[in-house]
RODO-2510 file (C-alpha; in nm, 4 decimals, decimal comma):
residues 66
     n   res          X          Y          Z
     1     x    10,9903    10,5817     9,8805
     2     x    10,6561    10,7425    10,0622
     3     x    10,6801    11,0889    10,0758
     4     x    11,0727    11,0421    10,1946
     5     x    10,9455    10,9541    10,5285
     6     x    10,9611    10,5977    10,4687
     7     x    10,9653    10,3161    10,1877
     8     x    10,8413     9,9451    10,1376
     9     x    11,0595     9,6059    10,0026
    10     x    10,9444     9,3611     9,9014
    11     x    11,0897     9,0403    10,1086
    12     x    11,1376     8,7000    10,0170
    13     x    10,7726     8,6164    10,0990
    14     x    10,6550     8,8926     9,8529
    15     x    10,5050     9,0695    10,1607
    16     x    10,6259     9,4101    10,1531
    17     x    10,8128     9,5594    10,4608
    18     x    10,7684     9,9361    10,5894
    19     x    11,0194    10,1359    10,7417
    20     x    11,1630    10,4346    10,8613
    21     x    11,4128    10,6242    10,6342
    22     x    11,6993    10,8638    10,8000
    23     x    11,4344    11,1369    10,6977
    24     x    11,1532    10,9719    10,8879
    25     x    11,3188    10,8827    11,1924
    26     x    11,4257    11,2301    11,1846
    27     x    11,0666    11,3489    11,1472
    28     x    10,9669    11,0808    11,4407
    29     x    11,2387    11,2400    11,6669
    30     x    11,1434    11,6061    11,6129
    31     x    10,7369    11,5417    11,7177
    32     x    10,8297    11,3383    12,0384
    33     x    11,0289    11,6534    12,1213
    34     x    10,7542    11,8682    12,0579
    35     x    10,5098    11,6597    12,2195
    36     x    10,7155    11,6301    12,5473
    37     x    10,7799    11,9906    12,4969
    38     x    10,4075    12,1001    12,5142
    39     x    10,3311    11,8346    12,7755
    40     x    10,5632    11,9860    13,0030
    41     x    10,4418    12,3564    12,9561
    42     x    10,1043    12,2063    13,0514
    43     x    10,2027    12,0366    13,3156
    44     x    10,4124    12,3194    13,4883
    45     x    10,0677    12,4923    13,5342
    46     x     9,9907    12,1965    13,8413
    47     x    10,1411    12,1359    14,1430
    48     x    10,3047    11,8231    14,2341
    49     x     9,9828    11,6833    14,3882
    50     x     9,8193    11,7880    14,1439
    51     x    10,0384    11,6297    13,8770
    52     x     9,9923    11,3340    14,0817
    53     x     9,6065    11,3255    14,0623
    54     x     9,5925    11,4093    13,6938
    55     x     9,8289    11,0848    13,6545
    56     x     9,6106    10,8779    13,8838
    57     x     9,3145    10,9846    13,6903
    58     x     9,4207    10,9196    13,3880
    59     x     9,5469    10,5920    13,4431
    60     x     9,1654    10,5315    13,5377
    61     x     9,0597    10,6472    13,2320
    62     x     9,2618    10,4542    12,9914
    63     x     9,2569    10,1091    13,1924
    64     x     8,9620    10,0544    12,9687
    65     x     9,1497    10,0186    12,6955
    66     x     9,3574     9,7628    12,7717
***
């Protein structure tokens, strides 16, 4: 086990496999709330439009990533 967050097997292919324990998940669950949390309290500071030119923007922004 990693730190109780997650832990590794080792399949049939001797390539080991990462996942999530209850513990992790848990830990997963709790920052997506936060984050959404704090994204929202940011975002109540703008207007609809505004909201809606931040999102445009942004899109802009990151297309170069993809």
């Amino acid at each position: 086990m990693l730190g109780g967050g997650a832990g590794r097997e080792l399949e049939q292919s001797d390539l080991p496999r990462v996942f999530l324990t209850d513990a992790g998940l848990d830990l997963i669950n709790r920052m997506v709330s936060a984050h959404l949390e704090n994204e929202r309290m940011l975002l109540s500071n703008l207007s609809g439009d505004e909201q809606a030119t931040l999102r445009e923007l942004l899109q802009r922004l990151t297309a170069a990533f993809e």
